[in-house]
TORVOTI-800549 format. One line per 5 residues: their letters; for each residue x, y, z of N, C-alpha, C, O. Coordinates in steps of 0.2 Angstrom, whole numbers. Example, Ala and Ser with C-alpha at 12.3 -4.5 7.8 and 13.67 -1.06 7.14 Angstrom:
BEGIN
AS	66 -28 39 62 -22 39 66 -16 39 71 -17 42  64 -11 35 68 -5 36 64 0 39 67 6 40
***
This chain:
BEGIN
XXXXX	194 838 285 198 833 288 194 829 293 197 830 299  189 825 293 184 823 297 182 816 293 180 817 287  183 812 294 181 803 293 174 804 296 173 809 299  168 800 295 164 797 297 166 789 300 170 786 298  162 789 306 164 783 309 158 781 310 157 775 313
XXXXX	153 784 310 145 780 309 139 786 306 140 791 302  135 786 307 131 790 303 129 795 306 124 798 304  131 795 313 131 800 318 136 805 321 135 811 322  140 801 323 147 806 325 153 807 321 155 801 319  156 813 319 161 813 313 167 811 320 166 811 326
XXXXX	173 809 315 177 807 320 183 813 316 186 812 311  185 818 319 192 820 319 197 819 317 199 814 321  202 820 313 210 818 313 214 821 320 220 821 322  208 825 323 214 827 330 212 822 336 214 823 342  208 816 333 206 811 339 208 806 337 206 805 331
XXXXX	211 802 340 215 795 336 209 790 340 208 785 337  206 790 344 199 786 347 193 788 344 193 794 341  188 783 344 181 783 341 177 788 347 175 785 352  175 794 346 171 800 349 165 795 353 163 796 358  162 788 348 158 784 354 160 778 349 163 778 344
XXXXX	158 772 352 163 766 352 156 762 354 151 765 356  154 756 353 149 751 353 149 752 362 154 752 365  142 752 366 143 752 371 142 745 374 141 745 380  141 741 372 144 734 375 149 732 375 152 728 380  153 735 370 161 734 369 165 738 374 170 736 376
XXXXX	162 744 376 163 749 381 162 744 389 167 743 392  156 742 392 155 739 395 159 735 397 162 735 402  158 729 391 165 723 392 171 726 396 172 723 402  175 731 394 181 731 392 182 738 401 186 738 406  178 741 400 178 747 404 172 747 411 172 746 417
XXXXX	167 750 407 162 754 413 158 750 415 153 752 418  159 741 414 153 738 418 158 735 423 164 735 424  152 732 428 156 729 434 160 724 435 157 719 434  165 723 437 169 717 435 166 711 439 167 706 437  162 711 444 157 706 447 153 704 442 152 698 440
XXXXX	150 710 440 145 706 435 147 702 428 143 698 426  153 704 424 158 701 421 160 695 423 160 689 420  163 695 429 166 687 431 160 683 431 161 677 428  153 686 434 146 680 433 146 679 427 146 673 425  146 685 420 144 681 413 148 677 413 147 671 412
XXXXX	154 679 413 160 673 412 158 665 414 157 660 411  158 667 420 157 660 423 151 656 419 151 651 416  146 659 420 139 656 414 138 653 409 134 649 407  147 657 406 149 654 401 153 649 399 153 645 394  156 650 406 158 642 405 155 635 408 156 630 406
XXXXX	149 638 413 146 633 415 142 630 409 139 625 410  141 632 403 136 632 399 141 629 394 138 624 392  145 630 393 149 626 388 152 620 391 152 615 388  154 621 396 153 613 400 149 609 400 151 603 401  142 611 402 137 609 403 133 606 394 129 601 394
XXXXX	134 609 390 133 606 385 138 602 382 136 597 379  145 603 383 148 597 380 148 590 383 151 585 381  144 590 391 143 584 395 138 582 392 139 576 391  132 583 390 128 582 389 127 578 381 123 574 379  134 582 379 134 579 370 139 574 371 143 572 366
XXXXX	140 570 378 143 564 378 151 564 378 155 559 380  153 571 376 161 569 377 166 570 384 172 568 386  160 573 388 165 570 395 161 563 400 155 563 402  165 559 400 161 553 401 162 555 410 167 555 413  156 556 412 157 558 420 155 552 424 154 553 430
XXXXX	154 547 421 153 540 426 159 537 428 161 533 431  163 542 423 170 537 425 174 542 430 176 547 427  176 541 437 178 546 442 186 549 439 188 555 440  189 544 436 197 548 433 194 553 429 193 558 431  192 552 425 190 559 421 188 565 422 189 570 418
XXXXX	183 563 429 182 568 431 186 573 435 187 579 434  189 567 439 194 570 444 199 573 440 200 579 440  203 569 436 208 575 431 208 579 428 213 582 426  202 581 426 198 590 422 199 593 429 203 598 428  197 592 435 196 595 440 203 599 443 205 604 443
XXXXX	206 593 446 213 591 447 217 595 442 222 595 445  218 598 437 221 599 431 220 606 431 224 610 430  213 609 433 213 617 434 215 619 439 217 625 440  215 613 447 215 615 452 223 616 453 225 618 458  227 613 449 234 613 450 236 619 445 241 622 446
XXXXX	233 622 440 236 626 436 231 633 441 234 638 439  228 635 445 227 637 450 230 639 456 228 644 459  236 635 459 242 636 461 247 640 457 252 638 461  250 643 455 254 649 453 252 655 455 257 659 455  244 657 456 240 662 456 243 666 463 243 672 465
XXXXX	246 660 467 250 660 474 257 668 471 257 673 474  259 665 467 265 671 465 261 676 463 261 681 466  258 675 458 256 683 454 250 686 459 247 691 458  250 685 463 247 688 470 254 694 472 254 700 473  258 689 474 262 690 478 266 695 473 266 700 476
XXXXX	269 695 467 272 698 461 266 706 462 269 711 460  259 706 463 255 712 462 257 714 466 260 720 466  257 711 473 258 717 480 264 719 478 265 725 479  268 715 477 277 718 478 275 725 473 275 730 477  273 727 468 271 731 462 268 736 465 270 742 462
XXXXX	263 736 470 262 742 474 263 742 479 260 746 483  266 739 482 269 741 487 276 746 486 278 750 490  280 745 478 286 748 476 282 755 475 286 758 479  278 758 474 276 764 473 272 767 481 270 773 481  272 762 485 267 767 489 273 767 496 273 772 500
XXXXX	278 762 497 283 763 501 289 767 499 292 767 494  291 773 505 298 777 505 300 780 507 296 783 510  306 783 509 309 787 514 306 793 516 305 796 511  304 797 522 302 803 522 304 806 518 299 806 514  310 811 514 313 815 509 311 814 501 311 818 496
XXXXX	308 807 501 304 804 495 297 807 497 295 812 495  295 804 500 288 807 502 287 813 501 283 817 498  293 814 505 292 824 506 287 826 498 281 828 497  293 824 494 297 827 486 289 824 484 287 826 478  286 822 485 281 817 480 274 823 482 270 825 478
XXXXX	274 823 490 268 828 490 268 834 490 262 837 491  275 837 489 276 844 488 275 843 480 274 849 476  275 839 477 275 838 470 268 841 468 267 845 464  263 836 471 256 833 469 253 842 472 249 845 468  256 846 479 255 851 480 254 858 475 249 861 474
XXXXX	261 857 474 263 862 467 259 863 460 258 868 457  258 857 459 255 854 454 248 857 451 246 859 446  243 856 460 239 858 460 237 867 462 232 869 462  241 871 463 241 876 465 243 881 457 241 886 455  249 876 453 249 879 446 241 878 440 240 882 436
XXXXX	237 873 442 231 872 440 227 880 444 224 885 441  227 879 448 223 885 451 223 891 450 218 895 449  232 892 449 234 898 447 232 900 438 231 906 435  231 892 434 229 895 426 223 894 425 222 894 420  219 892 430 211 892 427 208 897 434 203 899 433
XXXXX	210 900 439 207 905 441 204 903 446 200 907 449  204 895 450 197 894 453 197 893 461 194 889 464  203 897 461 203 897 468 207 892 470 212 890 467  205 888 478 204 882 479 203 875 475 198 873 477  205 872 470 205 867 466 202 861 471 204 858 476
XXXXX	197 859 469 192 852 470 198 846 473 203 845 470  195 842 478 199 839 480 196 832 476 200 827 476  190 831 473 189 826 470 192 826 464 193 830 460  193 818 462 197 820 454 190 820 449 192 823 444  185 819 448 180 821 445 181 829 444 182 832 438
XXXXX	180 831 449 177 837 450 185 842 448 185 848 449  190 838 447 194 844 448 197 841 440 200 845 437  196 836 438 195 835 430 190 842 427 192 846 424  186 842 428 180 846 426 182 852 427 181 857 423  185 854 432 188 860 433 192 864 427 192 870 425
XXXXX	197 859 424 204 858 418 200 858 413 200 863 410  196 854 412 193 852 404 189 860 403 191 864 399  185 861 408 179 869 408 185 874 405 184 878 400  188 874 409 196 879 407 199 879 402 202 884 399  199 872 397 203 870 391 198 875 387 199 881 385
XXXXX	192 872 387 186 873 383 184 882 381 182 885 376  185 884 386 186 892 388 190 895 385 189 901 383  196 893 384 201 895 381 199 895 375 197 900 372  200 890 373 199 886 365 195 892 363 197 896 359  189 893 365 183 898 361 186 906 362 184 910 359
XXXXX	192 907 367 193 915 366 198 915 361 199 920 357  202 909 359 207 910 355 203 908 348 204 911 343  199 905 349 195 906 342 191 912 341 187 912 336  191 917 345 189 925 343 192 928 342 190 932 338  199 928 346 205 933 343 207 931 337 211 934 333
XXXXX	205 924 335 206 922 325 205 923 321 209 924 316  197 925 323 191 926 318 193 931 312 193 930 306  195 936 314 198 941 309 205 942 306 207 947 304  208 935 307 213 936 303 215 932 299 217 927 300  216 937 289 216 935 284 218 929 282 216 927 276
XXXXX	222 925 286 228 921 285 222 913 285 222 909 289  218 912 278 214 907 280 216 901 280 211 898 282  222 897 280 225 893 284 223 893 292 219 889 295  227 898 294 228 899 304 219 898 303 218 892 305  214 901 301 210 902 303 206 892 301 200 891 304
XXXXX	209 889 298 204 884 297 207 878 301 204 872 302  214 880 302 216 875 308 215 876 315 218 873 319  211 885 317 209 885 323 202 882 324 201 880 330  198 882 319 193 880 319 193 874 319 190 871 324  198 869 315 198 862 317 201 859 324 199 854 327
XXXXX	206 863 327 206 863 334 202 865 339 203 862 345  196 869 338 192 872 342 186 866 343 183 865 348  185 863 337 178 861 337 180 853 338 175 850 340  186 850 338 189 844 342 189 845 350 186 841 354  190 849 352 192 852 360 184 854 361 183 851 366
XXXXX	179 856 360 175 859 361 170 852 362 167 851 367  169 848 355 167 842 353 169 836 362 165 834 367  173 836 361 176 832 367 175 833 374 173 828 378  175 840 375 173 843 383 165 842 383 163 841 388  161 843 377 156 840 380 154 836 382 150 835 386
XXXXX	160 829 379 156 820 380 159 821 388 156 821 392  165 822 389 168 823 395 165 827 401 167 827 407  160 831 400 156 836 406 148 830 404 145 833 408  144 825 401 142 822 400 142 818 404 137 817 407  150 814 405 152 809 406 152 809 415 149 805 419
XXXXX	156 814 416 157 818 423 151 821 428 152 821 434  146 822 424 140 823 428 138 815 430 136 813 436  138 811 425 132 804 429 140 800 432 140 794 431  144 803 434 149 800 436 145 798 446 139 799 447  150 796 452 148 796 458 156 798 460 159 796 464
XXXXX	158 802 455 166 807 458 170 803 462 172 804 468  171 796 457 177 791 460 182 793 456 183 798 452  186 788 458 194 788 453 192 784 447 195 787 442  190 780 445 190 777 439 185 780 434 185 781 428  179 781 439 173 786 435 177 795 432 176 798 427
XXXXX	182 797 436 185 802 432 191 798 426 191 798 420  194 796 429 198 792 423 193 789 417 196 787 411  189 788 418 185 785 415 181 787 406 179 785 401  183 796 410 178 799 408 183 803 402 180 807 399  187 804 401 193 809 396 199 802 393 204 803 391
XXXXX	195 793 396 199 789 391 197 790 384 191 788 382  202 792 380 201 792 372 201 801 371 201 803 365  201 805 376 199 810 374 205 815 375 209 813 380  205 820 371 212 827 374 218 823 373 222 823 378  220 821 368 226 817 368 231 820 366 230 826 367
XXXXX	236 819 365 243 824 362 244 827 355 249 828 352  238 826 353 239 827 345 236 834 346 236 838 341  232 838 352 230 845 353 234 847 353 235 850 348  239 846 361 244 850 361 249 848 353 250 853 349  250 845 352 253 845 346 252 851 343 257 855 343
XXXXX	246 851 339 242 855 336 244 862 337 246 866 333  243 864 345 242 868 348 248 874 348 247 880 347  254 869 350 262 870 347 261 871 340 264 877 340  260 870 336 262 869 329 261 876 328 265 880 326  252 880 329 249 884 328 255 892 331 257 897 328
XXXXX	256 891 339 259 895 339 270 897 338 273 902 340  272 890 336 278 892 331 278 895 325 282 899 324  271 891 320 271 893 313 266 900 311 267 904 306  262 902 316 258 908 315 259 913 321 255 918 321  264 913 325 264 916 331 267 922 329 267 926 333
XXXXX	270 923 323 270 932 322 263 935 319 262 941 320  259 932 316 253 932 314 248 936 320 244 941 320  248 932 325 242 933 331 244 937 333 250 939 334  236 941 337 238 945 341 238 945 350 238 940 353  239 950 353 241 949 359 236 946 363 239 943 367
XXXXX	230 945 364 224 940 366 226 935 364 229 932 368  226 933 357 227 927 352 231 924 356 230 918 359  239 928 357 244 922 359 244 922 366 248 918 369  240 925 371 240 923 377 233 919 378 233 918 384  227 917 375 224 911 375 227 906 372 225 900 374
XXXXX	233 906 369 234 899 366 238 897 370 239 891 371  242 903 373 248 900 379 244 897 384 245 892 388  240 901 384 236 896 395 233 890 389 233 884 392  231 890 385 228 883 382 235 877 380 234 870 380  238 878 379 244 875 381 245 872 383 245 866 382
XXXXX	247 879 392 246 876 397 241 871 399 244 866 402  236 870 398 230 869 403 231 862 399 230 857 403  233 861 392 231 853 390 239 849 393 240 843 393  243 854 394 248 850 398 245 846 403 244 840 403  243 851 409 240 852 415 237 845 416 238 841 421
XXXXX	232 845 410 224 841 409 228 830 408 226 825 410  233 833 405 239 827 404 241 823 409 241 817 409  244 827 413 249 826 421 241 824 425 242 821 430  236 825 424 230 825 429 228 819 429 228 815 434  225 816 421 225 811 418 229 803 420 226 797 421
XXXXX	237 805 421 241 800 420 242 799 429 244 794 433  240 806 430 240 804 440 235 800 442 236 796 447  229 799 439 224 798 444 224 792 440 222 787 444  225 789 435 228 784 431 232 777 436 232 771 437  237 783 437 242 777 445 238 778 450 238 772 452
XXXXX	236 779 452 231 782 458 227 773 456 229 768 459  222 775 452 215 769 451 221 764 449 218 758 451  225 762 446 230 757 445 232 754 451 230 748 450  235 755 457 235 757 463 232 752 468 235 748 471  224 756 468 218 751 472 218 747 467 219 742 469
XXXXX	217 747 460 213 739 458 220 735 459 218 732 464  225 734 457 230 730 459 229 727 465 229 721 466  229 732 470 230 728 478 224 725 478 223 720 482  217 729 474 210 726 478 209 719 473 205 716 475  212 717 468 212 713 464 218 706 467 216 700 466
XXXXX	222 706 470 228 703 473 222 701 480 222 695 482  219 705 482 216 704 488 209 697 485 206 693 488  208 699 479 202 696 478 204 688 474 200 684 473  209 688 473 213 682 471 215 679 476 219 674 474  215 679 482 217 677 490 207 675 492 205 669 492
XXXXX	204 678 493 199 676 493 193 669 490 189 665 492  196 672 482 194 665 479 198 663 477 198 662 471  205 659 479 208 655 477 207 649 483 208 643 483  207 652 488 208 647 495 202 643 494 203 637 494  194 645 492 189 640 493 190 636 487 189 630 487
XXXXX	192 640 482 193 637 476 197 630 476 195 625 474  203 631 479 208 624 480 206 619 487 207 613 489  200 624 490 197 617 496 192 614 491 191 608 490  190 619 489 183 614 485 183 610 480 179 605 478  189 610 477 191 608 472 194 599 474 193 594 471
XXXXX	198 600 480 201 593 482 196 591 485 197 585 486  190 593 487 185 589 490 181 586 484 179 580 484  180 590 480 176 586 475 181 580 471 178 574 470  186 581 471 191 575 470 192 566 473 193 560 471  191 571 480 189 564 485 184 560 486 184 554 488
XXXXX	177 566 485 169 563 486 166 561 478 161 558 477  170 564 472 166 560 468 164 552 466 159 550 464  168 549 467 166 541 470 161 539 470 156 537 466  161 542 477 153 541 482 147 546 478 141 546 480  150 551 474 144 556 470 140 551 465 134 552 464
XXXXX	145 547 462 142 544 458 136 540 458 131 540 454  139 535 465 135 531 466 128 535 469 123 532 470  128 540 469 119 541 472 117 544 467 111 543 465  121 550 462 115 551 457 117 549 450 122 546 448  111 552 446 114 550 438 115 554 433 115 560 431
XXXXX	117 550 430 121 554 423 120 562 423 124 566 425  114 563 420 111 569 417 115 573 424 120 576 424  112 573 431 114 574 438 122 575 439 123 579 443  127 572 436 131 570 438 137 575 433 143 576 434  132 578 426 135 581 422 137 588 425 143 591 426
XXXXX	130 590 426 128 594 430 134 598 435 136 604 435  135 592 440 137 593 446 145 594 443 148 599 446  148 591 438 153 592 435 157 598 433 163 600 434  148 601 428 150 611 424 150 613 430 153 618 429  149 614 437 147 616 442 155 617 445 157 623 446
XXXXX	158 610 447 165 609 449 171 614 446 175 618 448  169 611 438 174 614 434 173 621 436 178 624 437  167 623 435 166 633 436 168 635 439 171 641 439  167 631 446 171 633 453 177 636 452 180 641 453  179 629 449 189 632 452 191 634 446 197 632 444
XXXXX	186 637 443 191 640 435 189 650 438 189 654 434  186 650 445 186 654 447 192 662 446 191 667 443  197 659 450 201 665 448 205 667 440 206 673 438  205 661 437 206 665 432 199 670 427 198 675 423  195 666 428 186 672 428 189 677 430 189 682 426
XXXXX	191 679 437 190 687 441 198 690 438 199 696 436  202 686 437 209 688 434 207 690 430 208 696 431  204 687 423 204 691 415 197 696 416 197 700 411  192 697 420 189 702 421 192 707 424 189 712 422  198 708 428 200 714 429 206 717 423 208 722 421
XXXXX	207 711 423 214 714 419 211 717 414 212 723 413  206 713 409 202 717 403 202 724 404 204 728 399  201 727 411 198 734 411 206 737 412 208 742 409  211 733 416 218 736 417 222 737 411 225 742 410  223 733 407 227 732 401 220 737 396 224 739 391
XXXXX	215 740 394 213 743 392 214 752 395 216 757 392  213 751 398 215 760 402 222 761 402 224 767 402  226 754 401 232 756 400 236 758 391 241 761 389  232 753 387 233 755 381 230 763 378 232 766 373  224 765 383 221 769 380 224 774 382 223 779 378
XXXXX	228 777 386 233 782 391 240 781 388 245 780 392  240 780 381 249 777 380 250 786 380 253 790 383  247 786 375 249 795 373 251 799 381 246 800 385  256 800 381 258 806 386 259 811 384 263 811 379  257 815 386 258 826 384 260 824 378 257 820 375
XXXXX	266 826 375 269 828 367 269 823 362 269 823 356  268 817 366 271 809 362 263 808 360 259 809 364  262 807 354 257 804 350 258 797 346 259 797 340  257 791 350 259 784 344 251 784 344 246 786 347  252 779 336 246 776 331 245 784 329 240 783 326
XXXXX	246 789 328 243 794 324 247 797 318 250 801 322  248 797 313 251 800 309 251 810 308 248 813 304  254 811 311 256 821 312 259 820 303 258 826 300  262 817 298 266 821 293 263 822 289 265 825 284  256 820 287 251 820 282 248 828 282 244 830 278
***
C-alpha cells in the first residue's frame, strides 16, 4: 500500500501529504522569511516594470500617465485601512473575556497538559511547544513499536500487516518531525512548522479501526499500547491545532501592525511623487525617468507584497491543518 512520489521516499496511504515536497516550494509558501519574500517580490516587480518602460509601452515623459499608474495603486491601497482594522477585531475576539471565560480557558489549556504528562510519563511537560511537541511525538513513536511487539506473534496476518503498515507510517514521520524539531529555535511556528503534513487522522483512524475489528484478537500489552497510542495521537491533535491559534494569533496582529507601517510611507510617498513628477521630468531623462517610475510603482505596491507574503504562509498552514483528530478530508478510507 505505498505509491512512490520520487525515487527516494515511498509515500503511504496513511499520509495524505508528500513525506518531502520541493524545498523552494516549501520555502515559498512556509519556512522562508516573509521579509526576504516581500524583497523577491518587490524585485519582481521592480523588474517587470522596469522592463516594460523600457520596451516603450509606458510613455514616462508624459506626467498623466505616470501620475495615474501611481495614483491608481495608491487609491486601491486605501481599503488596506479596513482589513487592518477587520484583522485586529479578529484577534482581539479571541484574546478578550470575562474572568469566568478566562478562568475555563486556562484551566483548560491546564488540564490538558497534565493529561499529556499523565500518558507519556514525563513529569513536568515542557513549557516550549517545540519541546513539548517532541515530548507527544517521542511517546506516539514508543508506543507504536511496543504494540508492534505485542503483534508480532499473532496468526491473524491481516492485523499483523496493517500494524506493520501503521507502525512504519508513525515511525517513518516521527523521524522527519525529531529532524525537524532539533534545527528548530523552539518558536511557535518552528514547532507548528514541524508536524505540518504529518500525524494526521487517518492514524487515529487506522488506530480505531485496528482495535474494534481485531480487539478480541490482542493481547492485554497489545490493547493497552494501542489505547495510550490512541490517546497520545488525540493528544498530539489538540497540541497541534493549539499552537496553530497560538502562531495564528501573533502573525495576524504582527501582520495588521506591519500593514500600518507600510502603508502610511507608502500613501505619503506616493502623493509626493504625484505632485513632483513635473518637475522630475524636466531634469532627467528618459531611460532615468523609467527608472524612477519601476521605483514609485514598487513603492506603493508595497503592502500588498507584505499582504500576499504573509497570507501565502497563513492560508497554507491553514489548509495543511484541515484534518482535525477523527475527520480526514482529501483521503479516501473506503478503498
Amino acid at each position: 500500500m505505498a505509491d512512490v512520489i520520487d525515487e527516494e521516499v515511498p509515500q503511504s496511504d496513511l499520509v495524505h501529504e508528500r513525506l518531502r515536497e520541493s524545498p523552494i516550494k516549501r520555502w515559498l509558501l512556509l519556512d522562508g522569511s516573509r521579509f526576504a519574500l516581500a524583497s523577491l517580490l518587490s524585485i519582481v516587480v521592480f523588474s517587470v516594470c522596469t522592463g516594460i518602460g523600457f520596451a516603450g509601452y509606458i510613455p514616462v515623459t508624459d506626467p498623466a500617465t505616470a501620475t495615474t499608474l501611481v495614483g491608481s495603486i495608491v487609491g486601491g491601497t486605501l481599503p488596506f485601512i479596513t482589513i487592518v482594522l477587520a484583522i485586529n477585531q479578529l484577534v482581539l475576539s479571541q484574546e478578550m473575556g470575562w474572568p469566568d471565560d478566562l478562568q475555563d480557558r486556562f484551566e483548560g489549556m491546564v488540564s490538558f497538559r497534565r493529561q499529556v504528562e499523565t500518558v507519556t510519563g514525563s513529569g513536568i511537560s515542557p513549557a516550549s511547544p517545540a519541546d513539548f511537541l517532541q515530548v507527544i511525538v517521542d511517546a506516539v513513536v514508543d508506543r507504536a513499536e511496543a504494540f508492534r511487539s505485542a503483534v508480532d506473534q499473532s496468526e491473524d496476518t491481516q492485523l499483523v500487516a496493517l500494524t506493520e503498515e501503521l507502525v512504519d507510517a508513525v515511525e517513518t514521520e516521527g523521524q522527519l518531525v525529531r529532524d525537524a524539531l532539533e534545527g528548530a529555535d523552539f518558536g511557535t511556528f518552528n514547532a507548528l512548522s514541524s508536524v505540518l503534513g504529518h500525524f494526521n487522522g487517518v492514524h487515529l483512524y487506522t488506530a480505531r479501526t485496528i482495535r474494534t475489528e481485531h480487539g478480541n484478537e490482542l493481547s492485554d500489552d497489545a490493547l493497552d499500547a494501542l489505547d495510550v497510542l490512541i490517546e497520545l495521537l488525540g493528544h498530539l491533535a489538540v497540541a497541534r491545532q493549539t499552537f496553530k491559534t497560538l502562531y495564528m494569533q501573533h502573525e495576524l496582529a504582527y501582520l495588521s501592525k506591519l500593514l500600518l507601517y507600510v502603508g502610511f510611507p507608502t500613501l505619503l510617498g506616493g502623493g509626493i511623487f504625484m505632485m513632483t513628477y513635473i518637475q522630475i521630468i524636466e531634469v532627467l531623462a528618459e531611460p532615468a525617468l523609467v527608472v524612477v517610475v519601476a521605483v514609485a510603482v514598487t513603492f506603493v505596491f508595497l503592502p500588498f507584497v507584505v499582504l500576499l507574503a504573509y497570507t501565502l504562509r497563513i492560508a497554507t498552514i491553514t489548509s495543511r491543518t484541515a484534518d482535525f483528530g477523527p475527520f480526514v478530508p482529501r483521503v479516501d478510507l473506503t478503498e
